[in-house]
N, C-alpha and C positions, 0 to 999 in steps of 0.2 A: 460159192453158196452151197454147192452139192456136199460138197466138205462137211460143211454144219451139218444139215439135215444126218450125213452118215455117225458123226460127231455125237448130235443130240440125242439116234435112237440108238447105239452103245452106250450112252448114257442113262436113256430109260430102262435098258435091260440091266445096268448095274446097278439099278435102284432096287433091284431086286433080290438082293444080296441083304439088304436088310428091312425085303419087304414085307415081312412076319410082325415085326416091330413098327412099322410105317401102317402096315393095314390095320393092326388093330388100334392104335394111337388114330388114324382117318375114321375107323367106323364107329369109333368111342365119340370123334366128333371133339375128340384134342386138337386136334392139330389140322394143318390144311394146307393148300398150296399157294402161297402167298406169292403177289403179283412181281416179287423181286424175281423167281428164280426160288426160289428157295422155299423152304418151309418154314411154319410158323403158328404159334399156338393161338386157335382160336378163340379161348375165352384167359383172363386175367383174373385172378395168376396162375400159371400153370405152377405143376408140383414137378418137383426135384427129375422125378425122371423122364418126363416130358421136355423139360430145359436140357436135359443131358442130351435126347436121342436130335433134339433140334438140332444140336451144335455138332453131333455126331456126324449126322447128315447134313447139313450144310458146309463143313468145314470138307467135307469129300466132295459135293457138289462144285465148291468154289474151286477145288483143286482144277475138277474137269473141265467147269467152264477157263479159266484160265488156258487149258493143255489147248483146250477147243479153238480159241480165240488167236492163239501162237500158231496153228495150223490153219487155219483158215486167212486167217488177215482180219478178222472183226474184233472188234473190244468185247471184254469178258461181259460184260452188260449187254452187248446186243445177241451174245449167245445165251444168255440167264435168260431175258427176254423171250426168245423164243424157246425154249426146254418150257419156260411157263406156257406159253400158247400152248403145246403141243400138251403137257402135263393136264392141262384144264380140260383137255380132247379126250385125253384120259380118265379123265377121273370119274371115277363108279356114281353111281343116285345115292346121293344120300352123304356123299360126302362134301367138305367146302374148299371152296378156293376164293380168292379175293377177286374182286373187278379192277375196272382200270382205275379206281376211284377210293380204291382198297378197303371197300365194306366184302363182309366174310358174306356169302350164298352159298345156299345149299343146293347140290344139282339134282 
């Protein structure tokens, strides 16, 4: 379990690598952190390059959670899982994340 936790915050600081592109997509109130693990755009439809940075960043996310879940012993899901807990811990005023029920809030 200590494994995850080291797992998920090398995780949150590689979020950072593209989080120029991530913060202003959150404070524009594009996108959010969606209860999978992952990110996702808050209103429908998003435009061309919001669908891109999503898949951007999820498709890097899905990689970690996977590496995460092959050292630890948990399935890629209960490490998405928690990178959202922990994400939603994070996330600034004013930006959304989904509940457990997955309507969008704003914090």
């Amino acid at each position: 379990m200590k494994q995850i936790f080291a797992a998920i915050g090398l995780l949150l600081l590689l979020q950072n690598a593209w989080a120029i592109d991530i913060r202003d997509a959150k404070a524009q109130g594009l996108i959010g952190e969606a209860n999978t693990g992952y990110i996702a755009a808050v209103r429908s439809p998003a435009s061309a390059e919001v669908r891109a940075l999503i898949a951007n960043v999820n498709a890097k996310r899905k990689a970690q959670f996977s590496q995460t879940a092959k050292k630890t012993g948990a399935t890629p899901t209960q490490v998405a899982y928690r990178f959202y807990e922990l994400a939603v811990q994070k996330t600034a005023p004013g930006h959304y994340y989904q509940d457990a029920s997955g309507q969008w809030k704003k914090k």
